[in-house]
ChimeraX commands (.cxc) that place a marker at each C-alpha (Angstrom):
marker #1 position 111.64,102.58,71.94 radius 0.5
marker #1 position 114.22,100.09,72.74 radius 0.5
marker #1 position 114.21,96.17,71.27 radius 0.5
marker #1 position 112.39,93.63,73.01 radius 0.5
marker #1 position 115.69,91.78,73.70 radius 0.5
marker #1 position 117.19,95.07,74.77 radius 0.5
marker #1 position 114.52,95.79,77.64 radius 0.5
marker #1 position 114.75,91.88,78.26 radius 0.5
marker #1 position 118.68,92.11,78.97 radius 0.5
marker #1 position 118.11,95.04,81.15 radius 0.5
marker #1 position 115.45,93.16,83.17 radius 0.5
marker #1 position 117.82,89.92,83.56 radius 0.5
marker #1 position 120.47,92.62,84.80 radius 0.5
marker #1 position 118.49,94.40,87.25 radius 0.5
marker #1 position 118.57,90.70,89.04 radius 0.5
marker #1 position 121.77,90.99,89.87 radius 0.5
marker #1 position 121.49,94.49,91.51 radius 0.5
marker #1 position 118.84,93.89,93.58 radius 0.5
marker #1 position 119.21,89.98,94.15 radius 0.5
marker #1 position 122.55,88.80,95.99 radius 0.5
marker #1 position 121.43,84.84,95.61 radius 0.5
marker #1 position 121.56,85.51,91.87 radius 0.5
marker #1 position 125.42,83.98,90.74 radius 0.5
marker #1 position 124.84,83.68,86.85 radius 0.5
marker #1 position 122.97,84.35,83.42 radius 0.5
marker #1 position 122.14,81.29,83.03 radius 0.5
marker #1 position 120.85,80.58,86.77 radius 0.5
marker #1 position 118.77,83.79,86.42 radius 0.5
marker #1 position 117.28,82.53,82.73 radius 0.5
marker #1 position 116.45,79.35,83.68 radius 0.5
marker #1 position 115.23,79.62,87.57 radius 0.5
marker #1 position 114.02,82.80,88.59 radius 0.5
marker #1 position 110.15,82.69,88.22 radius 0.5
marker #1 position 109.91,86.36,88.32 radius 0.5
marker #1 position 112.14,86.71,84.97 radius 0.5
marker #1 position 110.14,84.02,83.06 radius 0.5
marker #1 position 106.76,86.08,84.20 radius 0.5
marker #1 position 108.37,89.03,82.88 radius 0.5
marker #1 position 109.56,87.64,79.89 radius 0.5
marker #1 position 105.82,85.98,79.05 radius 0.5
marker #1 position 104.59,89.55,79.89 radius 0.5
marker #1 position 106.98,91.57,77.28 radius 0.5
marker #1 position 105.47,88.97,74.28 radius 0.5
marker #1 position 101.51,89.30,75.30 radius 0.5
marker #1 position 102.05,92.65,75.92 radius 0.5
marker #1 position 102.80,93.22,72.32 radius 0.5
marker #1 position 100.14,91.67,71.46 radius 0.5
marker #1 position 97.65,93.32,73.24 radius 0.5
marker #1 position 99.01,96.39,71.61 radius 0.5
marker #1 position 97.79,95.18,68.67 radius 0.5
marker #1 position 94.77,93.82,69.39 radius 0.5
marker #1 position 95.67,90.43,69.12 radius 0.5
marker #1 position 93.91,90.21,72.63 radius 0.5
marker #1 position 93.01,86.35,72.51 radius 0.5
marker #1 position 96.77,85.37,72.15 radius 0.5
marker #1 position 97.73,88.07,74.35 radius 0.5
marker #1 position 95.33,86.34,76.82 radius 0.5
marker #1 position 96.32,82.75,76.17 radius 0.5
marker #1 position 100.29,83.42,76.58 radius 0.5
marker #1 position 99.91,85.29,79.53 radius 0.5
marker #1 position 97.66,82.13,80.99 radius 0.5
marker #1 position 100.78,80.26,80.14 radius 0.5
marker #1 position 103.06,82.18,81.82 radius 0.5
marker #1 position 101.23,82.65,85.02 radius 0.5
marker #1 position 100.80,78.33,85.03 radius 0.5
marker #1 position 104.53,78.57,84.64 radius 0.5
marker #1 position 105.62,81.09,87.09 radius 0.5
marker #1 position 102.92,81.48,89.80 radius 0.5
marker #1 position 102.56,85.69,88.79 radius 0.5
marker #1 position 99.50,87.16,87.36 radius 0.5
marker #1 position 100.20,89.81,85.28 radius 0.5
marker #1 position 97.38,90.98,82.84 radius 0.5
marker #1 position 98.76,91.45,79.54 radius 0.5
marker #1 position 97.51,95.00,79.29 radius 0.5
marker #1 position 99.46,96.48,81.94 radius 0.5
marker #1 position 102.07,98.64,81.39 radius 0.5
marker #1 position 105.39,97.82,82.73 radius 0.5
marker #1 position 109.05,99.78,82.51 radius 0.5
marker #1 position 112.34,99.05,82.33 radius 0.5
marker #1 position 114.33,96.95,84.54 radius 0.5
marker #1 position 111.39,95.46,86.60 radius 0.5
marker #1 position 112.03,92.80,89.38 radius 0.5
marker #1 position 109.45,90.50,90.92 radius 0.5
marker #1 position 111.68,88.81,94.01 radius 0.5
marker #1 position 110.58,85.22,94.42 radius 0.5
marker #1 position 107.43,85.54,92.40 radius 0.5
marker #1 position 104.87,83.43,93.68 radius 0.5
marker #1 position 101.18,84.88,94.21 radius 0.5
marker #1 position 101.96,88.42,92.53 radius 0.5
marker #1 position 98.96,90.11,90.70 radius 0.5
marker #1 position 99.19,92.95,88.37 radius 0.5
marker #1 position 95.77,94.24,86.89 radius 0.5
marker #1 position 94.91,95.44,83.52 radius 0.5
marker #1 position 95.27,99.13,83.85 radius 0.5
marker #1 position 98.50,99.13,85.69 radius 0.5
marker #1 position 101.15,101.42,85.02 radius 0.5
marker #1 position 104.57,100.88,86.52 radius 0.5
marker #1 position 107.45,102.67,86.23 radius 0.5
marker #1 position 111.26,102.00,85.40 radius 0.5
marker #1 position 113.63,100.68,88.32 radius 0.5
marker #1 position 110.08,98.92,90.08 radius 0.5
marker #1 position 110.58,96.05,92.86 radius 0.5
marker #1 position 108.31,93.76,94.03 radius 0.5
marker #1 position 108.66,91.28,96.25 radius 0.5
marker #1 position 106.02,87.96,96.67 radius 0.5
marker #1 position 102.43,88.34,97.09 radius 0.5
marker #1 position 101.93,91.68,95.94 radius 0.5
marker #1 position 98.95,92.44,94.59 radius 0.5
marker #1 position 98.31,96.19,92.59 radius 0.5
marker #1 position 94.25,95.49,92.12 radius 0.5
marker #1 position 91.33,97.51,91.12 radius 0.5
marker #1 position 88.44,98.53,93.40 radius 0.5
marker #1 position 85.57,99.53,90.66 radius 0.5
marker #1 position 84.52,97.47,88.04 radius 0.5
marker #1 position 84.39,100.16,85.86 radius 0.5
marker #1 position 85.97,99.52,82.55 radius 0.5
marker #1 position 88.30,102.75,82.43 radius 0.5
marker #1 position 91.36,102.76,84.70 radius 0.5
marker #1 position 91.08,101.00,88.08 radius 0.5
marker #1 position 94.63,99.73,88.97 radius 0.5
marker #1 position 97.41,101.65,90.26 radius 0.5
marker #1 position 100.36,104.21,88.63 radius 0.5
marker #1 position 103.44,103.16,90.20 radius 0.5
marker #1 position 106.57,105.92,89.95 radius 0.5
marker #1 position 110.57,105.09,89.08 radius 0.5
marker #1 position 112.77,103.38,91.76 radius 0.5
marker #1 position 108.88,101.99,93.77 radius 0.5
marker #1 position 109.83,99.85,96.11 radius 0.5
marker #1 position 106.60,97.40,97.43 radius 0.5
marker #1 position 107.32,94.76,100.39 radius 0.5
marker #1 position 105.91,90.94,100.58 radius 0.5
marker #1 position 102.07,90.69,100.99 radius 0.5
marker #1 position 101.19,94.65,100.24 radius 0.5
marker #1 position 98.79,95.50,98.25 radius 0.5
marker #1 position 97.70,98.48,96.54 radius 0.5
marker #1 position 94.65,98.84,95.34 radius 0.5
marker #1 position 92.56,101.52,92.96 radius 0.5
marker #1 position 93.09,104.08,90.33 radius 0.5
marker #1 position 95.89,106.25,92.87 radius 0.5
marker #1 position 99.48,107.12,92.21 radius 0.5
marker #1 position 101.99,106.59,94.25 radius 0.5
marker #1 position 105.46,108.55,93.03 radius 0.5
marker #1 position 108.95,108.33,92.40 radius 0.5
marker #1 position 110.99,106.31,95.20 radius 0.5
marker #1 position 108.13,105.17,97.37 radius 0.5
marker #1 position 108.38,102.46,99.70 radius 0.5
marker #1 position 105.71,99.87,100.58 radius 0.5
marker #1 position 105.79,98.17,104.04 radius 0.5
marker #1 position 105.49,94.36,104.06 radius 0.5
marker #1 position 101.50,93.29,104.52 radius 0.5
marker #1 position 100.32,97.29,104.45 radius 0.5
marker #1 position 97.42,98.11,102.34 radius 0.5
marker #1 position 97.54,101.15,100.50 radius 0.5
marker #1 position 94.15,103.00,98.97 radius 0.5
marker #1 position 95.03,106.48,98.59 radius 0.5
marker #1 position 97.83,108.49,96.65 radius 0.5
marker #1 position 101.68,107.97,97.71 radius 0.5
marker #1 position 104.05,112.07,97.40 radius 0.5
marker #1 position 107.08,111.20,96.00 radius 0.5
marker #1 position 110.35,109.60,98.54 radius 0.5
marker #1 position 107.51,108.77,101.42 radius 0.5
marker #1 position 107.35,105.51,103.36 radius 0.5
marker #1 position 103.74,103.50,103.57 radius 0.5
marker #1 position 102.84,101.25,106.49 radius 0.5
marker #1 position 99.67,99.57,108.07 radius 0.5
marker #1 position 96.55,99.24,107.31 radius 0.5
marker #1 position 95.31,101.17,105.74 radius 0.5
marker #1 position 98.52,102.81,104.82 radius 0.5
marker #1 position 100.34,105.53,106.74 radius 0.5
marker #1 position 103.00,107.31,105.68 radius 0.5
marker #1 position 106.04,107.16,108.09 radius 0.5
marker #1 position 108.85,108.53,106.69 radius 0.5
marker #1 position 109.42,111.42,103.97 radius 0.5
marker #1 position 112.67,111.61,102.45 radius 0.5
marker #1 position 114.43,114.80,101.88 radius 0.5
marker #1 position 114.19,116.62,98.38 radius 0.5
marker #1 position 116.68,115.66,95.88 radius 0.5
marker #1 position 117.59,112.59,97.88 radius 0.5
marker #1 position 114.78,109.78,96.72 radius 0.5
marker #1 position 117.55,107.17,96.53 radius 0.5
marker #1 position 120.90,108.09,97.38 radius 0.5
marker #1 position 122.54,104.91,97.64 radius 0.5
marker #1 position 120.65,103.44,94.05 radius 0.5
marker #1 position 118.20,100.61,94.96 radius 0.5
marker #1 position 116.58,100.68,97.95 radius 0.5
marker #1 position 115.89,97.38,99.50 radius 0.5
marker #1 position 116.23,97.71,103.28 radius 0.5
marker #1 position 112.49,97.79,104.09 radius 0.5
marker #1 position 113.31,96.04,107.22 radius 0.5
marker #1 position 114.53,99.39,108.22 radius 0.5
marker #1 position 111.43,101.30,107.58 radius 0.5
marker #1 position 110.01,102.80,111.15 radius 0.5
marker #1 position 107.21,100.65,112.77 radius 0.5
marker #1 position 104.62,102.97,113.80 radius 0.5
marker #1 position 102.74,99.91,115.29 radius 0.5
marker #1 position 105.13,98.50,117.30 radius 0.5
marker #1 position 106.08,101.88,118.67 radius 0.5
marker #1 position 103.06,102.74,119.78 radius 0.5
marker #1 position 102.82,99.02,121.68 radius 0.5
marker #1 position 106.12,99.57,123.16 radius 0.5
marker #1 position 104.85,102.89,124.57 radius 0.5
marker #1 position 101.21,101.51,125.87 radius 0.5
marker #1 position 102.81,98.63,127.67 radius 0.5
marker #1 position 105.51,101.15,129.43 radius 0.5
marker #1 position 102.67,102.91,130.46 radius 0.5
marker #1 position 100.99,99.92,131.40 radius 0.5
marker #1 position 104.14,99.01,133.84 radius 0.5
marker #1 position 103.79,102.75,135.54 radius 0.5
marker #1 position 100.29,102.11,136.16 radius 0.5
marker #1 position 100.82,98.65,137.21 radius 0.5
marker #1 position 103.09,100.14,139.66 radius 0.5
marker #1 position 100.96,103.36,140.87 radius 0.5
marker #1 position 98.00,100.58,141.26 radius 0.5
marker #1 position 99.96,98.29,143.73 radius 0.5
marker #1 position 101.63,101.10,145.92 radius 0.5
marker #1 position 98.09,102.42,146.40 radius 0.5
marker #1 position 96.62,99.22,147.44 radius 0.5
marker #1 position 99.52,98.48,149.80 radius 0.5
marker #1 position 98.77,101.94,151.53 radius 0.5
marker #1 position 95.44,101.49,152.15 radius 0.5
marker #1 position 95.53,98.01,153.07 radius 0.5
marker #1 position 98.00,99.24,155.41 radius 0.5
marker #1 position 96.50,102.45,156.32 radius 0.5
marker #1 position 96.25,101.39,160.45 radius 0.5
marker #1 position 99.65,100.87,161.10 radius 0.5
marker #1 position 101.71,103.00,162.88 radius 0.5
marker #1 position 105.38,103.40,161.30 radius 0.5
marker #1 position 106.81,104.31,164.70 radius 0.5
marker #1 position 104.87,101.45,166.17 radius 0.5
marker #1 position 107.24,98.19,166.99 radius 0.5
marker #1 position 103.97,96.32,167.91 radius 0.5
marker #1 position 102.64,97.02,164.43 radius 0.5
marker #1 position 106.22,95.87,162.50 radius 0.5
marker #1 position 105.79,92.25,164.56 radius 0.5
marker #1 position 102.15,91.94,164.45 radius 0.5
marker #1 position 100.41,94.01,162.38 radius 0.5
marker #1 position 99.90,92.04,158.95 radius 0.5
marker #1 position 102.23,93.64,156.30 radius 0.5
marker #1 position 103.73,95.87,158.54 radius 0.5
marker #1 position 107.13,96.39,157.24 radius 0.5
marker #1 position 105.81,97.35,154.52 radius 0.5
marker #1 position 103.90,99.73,156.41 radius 0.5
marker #1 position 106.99,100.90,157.59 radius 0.5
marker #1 position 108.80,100.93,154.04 radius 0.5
marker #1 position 105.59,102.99,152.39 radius 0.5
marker #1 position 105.81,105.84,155.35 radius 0.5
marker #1 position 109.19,106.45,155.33 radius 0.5
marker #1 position 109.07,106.61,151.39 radius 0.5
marker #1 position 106.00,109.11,151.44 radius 0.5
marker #1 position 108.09,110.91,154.49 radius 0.5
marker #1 position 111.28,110.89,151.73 radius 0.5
marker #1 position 109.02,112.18,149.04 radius 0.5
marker #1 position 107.35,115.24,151.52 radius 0.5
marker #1 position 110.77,116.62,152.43 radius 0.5
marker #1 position 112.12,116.52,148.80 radius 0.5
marker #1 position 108.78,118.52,147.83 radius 0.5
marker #1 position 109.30,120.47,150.67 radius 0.5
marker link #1:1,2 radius 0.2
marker link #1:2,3 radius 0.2
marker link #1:3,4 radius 0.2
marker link #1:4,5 radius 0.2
marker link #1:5,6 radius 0.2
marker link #1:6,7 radius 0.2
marker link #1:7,8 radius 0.2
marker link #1:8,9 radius 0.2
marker link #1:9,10 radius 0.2
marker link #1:10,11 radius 0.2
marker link #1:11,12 radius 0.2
marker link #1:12,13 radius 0.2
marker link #1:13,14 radius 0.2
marker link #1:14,15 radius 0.2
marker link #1:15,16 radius 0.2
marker link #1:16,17 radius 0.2
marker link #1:17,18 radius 0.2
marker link #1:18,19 radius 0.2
marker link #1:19,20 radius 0.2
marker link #1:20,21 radius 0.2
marker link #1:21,22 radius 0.2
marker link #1:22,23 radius 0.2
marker link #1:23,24 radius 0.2
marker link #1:24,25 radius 0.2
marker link #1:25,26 radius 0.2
marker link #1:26,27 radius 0.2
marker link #1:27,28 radius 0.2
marker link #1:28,29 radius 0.2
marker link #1:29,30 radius 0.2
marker link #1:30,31 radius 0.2
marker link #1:31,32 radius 0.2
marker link #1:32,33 radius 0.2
marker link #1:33,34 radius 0.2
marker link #1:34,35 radius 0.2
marker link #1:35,36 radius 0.2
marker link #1:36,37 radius 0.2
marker link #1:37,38 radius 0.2
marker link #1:38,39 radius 0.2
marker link #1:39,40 radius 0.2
marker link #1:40,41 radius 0.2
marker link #1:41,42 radius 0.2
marker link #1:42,43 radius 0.2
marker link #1:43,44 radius 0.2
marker link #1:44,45 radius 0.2
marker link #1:45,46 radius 0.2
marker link #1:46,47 radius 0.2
marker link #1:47,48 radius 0.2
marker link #1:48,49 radius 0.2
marker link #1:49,50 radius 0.2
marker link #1:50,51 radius 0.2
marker link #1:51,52 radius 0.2
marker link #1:52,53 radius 0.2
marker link #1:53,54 radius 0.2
marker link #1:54,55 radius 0.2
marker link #1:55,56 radius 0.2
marker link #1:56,57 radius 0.2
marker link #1:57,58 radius 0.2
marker link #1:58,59 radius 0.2
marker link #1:59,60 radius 0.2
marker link #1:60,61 radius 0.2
marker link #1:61,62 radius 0.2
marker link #1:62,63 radius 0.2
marker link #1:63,64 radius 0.2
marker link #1:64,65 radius 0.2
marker link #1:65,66 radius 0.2
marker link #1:66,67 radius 0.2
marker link #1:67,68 radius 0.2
marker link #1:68,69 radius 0.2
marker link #1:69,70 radius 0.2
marker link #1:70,71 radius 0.2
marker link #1:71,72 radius 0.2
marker link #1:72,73 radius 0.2
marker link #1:73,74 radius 0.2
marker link #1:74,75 radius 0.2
marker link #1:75,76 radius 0.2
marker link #1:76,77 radius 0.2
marker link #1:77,78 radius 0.2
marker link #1:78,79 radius 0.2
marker link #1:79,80 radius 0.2
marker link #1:80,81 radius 0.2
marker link #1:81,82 radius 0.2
marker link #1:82,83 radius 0.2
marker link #1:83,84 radius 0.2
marker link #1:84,85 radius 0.2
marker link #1:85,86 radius 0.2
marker link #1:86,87 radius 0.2
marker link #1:87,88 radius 0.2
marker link #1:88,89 radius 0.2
marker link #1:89,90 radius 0.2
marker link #1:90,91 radius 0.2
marker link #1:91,92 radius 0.2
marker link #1:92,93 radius 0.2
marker link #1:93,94 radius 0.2
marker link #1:94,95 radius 0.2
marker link #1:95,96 radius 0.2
marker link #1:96,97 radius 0.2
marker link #1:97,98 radius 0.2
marker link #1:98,99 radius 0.2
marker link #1:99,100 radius 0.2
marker link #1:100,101 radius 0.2
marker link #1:101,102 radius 0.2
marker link #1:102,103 radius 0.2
marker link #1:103,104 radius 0.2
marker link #1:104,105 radius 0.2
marker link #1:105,106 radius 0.2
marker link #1:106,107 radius 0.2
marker link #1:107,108 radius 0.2
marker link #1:108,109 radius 0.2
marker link #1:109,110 radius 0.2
marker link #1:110,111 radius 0.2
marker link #1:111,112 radius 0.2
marker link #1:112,113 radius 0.2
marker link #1:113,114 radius 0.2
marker link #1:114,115 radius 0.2
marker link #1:115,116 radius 0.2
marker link #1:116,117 radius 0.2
marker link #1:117,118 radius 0.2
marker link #1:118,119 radius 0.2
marker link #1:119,120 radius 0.2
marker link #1:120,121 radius 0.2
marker link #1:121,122 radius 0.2
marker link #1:122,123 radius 0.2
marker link #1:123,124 radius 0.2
marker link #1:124,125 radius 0.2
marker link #1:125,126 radius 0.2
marker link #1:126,127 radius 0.2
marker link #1:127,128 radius 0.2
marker link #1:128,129 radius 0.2
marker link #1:129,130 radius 0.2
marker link #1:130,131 radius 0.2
marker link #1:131,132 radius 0.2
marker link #1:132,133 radius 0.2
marker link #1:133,134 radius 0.2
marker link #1:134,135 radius 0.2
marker link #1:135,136 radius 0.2
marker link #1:136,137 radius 0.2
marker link #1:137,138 radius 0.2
marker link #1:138,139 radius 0.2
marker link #1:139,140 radius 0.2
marker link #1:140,141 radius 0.2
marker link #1:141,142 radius 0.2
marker link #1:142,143 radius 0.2
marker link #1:143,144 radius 0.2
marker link #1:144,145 radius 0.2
marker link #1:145,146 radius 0.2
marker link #1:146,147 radius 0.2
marker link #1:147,148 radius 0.2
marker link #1:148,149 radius 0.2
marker link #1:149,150 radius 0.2
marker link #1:150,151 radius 0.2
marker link #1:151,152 radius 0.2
marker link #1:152,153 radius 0.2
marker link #1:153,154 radius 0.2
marker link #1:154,155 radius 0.2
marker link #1:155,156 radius 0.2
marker link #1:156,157 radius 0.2
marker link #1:157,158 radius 0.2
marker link #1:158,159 radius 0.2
marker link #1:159,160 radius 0.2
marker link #1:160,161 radius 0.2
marker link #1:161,162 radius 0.2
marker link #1:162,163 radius 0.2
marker link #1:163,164 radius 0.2
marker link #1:164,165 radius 0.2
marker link #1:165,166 radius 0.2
marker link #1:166,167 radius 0.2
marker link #1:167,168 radius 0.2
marker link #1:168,169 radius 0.2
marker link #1:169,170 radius 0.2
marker link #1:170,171 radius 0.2
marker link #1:171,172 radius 0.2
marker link #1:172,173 radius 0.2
marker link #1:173,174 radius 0.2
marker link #1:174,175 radius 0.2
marker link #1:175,176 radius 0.2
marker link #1:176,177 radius 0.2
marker link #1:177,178 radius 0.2
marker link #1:178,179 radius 0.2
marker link #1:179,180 radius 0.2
marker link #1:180,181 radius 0.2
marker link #1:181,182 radius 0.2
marker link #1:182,183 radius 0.2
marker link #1:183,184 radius 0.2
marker link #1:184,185 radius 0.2
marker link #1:185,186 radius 0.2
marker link #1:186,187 radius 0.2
marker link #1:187,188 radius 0.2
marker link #1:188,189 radius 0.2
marker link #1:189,190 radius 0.2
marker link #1:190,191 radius 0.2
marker link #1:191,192 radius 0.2
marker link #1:192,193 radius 0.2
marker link #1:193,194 radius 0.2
marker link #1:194,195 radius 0.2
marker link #1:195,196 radius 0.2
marker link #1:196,197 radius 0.2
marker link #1:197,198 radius 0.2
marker link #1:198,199 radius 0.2
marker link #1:199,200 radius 0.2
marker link #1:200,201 radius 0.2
marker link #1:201,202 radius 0.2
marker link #1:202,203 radius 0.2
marker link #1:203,204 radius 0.2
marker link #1:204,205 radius 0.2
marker link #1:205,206 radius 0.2
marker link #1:206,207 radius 0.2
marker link #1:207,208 radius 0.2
marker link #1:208,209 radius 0.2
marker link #1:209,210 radius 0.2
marker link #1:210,211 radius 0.2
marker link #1:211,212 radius 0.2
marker link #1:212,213 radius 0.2
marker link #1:213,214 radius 0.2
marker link #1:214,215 radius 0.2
marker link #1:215,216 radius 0.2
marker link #1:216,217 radius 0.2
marker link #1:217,218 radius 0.2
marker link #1:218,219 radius 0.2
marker link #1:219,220 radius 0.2
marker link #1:220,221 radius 0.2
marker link #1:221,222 radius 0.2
marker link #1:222,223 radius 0.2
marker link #1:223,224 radius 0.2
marker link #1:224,225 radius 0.2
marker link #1:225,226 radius 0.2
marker link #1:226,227 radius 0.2
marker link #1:227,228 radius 0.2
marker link #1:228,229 radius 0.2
marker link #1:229,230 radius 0.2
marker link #1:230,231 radius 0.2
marker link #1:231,232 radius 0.2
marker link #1:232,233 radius 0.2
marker link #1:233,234 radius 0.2
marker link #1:234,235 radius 0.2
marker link #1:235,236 radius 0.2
marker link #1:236,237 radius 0.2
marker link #1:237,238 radius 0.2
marker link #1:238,239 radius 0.2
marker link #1:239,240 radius 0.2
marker link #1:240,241 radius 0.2
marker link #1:241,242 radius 0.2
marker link #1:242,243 radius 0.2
marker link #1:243,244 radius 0.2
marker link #1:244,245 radius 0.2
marker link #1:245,246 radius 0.2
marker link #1:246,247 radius 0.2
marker link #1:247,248 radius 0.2
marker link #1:248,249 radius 0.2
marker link #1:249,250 radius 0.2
marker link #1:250,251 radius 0.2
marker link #1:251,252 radius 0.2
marker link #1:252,253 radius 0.2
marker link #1:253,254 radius 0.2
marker link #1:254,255 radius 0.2
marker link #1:255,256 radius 0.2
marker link #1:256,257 radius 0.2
view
């Protein structure tokens, strides 16, 4: 079981892996909300340990007025844990996070019963959870998983997967043996968008549609003039393009042909 100053110098160091804004010790110490909610947390979690639950309590009330993160004092957190920018993060009681864990702002990892046993979430080694997710209930989610930004996640995570949307979906499954070959993983901005995908491929469909609609109504608006027919190119309404829709369906019969 390592020192409390030990695990507290290896949670000020994982800053500067995972934060390039971060320039020095002291900076970190003294600025970075997520550190000081960390640091409160090490101290009441002690305490809860051994049931000195009020003062558990109290400190961690202190350090959430102080740093703008929630963490309940009887969650269980591991080494090197970063909270990026801090504000509006929750933790619940029963949590259990692994080593190597990143969260960025406004996560929440909540409970869904009130039920007394656990209720919050088991987070794996290297988790990775974007700005505004939450995950919520007694699931797992395993080593190397990565959380979209905003997604909601409710039911258990495999190991090296990728969660989006809402409720989460998982996108992406990395390959055995490779859950984080380049160490941290922070380049959620690269994780696929099933979302947008699909609305890229509705409103391409949309176009061809769009298109099949207007050709259609041009033919039949059109359907009295003759393409052959000079009277009907000066005088019938639309008849060029009378002329232009005949010899394209003429085109189209001799390449079919």
């Amino acid at each position: 079981m390592p020192s409390f100053w030990h695990q507290w110098r290896e949670d000020v160091g994982s800053v500067f892996e995972r934060d390039p804004a971060a320039r020095n010790w002291l900076e970190v110490v003294l600025t970075y909300p997520g550190v000081h909610a960390l640091l409160f947390h090490r101290v009441s979690h002690w305490l809860w340990r051994h049931n000195w639950r009020f003062g558990a309590r109290f400190l961690a009330f202190i350090g959430r007025f102080f740093s703008n993160v929630d963490i309940h004092p009887g969650a269980s957190i591991g080494a090197r844990f970063f909270i990026d920018h801090g504000a509006g993060v929750v933790i619940g009681e029963t949590a259990v996070i692994g080593d190597d864990v990143t969260l960025y702002h406004g996560v929440t990892l909540g409970g869904t019963s009130w039920n007394k046993g656990k209720r919050h979430p088991t987070l794996g080694n290297g988790v990775m959870i974007g700005a505004g997710a939450k995950v919520l209930g007694n699931i797992e989610l395993g080593d190397g998983v990565r959380v979209g930004a905003n997604s909601v996640v409710v039911e258990d995570v495999p190991e090296g997967c990728t969660v989006v949307g809402i409720p989460g979906k998982v996108v992406h499954i990395r390959e055995a043996g490779q859950l984080n070959p380049f160490g941290i993983d922070l380049d959620h901005h690269l994780i696929p968008d099933p979302v947008g995908k699909a609305m890229a491929c509705m409103m391409e469909r949309i176009d061809v549609l769009e298109a099949m609609v207007t050709q259609k109504s041009a033919e039949e608006r059109y359907s009295d003039c003759e393409a052959d027919n000079q009277v009907c190119e000066q005088d019938c309404p639309g008849g060029r393009v009378a002329l232009n829709l005949t010899s394209k369906t003429t085109t189209a019969t001799r390449l079919m042909g």
